[in-house]
C-alpha positions in Angstrom: 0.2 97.7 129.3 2.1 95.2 126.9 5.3 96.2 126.1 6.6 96.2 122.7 8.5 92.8 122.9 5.7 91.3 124.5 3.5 92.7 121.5 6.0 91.0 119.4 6.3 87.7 121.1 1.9 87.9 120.7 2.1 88.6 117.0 4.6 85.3 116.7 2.2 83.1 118.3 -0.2 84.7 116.2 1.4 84.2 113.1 2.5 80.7 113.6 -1.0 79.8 114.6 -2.2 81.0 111.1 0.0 78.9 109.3 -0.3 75.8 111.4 -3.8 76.4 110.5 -3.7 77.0 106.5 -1.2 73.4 106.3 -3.5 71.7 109.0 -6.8 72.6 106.8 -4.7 71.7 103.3 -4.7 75.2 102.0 -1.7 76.0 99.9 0.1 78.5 101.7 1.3 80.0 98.5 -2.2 81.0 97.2 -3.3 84.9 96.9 -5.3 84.0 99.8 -2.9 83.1 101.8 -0.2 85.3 101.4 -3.0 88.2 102.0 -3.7 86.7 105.3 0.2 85.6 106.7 1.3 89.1 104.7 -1.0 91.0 107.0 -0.2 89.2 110.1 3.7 88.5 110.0 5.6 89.5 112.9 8.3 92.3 112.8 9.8 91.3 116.2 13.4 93.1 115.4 13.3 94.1 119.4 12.6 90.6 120.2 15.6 89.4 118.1 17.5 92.2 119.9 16.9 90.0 123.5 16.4 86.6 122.3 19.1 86.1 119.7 22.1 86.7 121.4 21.1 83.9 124.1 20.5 81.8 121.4 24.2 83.0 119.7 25.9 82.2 123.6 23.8 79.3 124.2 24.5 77.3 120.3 27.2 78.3 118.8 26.9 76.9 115.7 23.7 78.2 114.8 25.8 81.5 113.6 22.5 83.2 115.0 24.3 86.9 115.5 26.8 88.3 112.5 28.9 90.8 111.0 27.1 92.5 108.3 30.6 93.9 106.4 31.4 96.5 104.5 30.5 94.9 101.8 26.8 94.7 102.5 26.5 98.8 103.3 24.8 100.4 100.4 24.9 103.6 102.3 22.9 106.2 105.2 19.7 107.8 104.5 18.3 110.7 106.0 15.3 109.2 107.7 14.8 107.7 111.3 15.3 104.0 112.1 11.5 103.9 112.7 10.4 105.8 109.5 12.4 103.5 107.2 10.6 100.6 108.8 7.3 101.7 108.4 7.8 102.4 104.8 9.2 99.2 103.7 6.2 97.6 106.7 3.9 99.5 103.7 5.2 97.9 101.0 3.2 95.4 99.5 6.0 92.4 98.8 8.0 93.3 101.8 8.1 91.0 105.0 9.8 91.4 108.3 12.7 89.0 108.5 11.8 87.0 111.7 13.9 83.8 111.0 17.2 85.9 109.7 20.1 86.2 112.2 20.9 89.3 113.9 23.6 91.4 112.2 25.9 94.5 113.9 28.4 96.3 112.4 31.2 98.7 114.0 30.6 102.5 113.5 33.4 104.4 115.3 34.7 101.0 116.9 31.5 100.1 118.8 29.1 97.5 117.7 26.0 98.4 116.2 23.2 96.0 116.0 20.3 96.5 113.5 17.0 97.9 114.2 14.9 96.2 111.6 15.3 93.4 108.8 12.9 92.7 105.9 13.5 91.0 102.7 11.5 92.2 99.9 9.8 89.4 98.0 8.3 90.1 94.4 7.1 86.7 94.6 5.6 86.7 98.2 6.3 85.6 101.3 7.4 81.9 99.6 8.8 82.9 96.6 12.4 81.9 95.7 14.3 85.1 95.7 14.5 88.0 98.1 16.4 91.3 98.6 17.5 91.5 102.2 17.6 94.9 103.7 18.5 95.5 107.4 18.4 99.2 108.9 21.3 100.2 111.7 20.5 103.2 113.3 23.6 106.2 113.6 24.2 106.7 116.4 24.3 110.6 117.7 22.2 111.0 114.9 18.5 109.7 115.6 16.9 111.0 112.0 19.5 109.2 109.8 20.1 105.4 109.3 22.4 102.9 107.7 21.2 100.3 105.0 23.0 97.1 104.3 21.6 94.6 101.5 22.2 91.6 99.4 19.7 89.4 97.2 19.5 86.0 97.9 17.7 83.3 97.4 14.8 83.1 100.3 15.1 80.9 103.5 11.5 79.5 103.3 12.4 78.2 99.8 15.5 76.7 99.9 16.9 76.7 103.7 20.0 75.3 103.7 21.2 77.0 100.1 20.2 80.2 102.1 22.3 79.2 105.1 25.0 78.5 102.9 25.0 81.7 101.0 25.1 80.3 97.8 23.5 82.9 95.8 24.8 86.1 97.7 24.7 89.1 95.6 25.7 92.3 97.1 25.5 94.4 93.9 22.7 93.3 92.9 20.8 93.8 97.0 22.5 97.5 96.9 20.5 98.5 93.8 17.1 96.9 94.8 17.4 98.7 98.5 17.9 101.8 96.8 15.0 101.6 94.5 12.8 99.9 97.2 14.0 103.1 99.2 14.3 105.4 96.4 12.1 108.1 98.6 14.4 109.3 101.2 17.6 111.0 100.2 20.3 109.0 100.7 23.2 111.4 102.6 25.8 109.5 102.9 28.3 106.2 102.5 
């Protein structure tokens, strides 16, 4: 039986096959048609980023490939599991997993954390310019609860190195889209 990484590393192949067909064939990949088909197929591989990423962090540097999602990006903790929260924003229309993003911890009683889960929520789909970032950190001691950090921003597949360089990085505005975009659970804490 497949594990759940190699499920993952599958669904990338998968996925990148797709889309090297649509651009081989000439089919815009921003059509209805197309974001139905790479929106129902794109990989959530948040355990594979887990392994893969911090070789990729030890073995280039400068790729900034593992960060520190700070203070500033918590919105707060909600009182739903790690795995809950990402099958409801998985069942959101405009929300995609965010394969390409780096892999953020933070320090919750002086140990690092890494995330469990990124998506970006994309009113525009899976190309559009602007996204809301979302990435859910478990609590740990406390398996039914998890902590959200946000910011909007414009989206890697649109403008890469503007992304990279943070130049639209909006806090404020990510911590009041995750809310609404998670407005179901009851958030329980800072």
């Amino acid at each position: 039986m497949l594990s759940g990484i190699h499920l993952e590393g599958l669904s990338v192949v998968a996925a990148a096959a797709a889309l090297a067909v649509l651009l081989v064939r000439g089919i815009d990949i921003r059509s209805d048609r197309s974001e139905h088909v790479l929106g129902a197929i794109w990989p959530d591989v948040w355990r594979l980023r887990r392994h893969i990423v911090p070789v990729i962090e030890r073995t280039i540097p400068q790729l900034f490939a593992v960060g520190w999602a700070g203070r500033s990006q918590m919105v707060g903790v909600i009182d739903a599991s790690p795995e809950s929260v990402r099958q409801h924003l998985r069942r959101q229309p405009d929300v995609y997993p965010g394969t390409l993003a780096s892999l953020q911890w933070t320090k919750i009683d002086g140990e690092r954390v890494l995330e469990v889960g990124s998506y970006a929520e994309r009113p525009e789909g899976l190309f559009g310019q602007w996204q809301t970032h979302v990435r859910v950190f478990p609590v740990p001691g406390e398996s039914e609860k998890s902590r959200i950090a946000a910011h909007y921003e414009l989206n890697p597949w649109y403008a890469p190195l503007r992304h990279y360089r943070a130049e639209t990085f909006d806090v404020e505005r990510g911590a009041v889209d995750s809310r609404e975009l998670l407005s179901r659970f009851d958030w329980v804490g800072e």
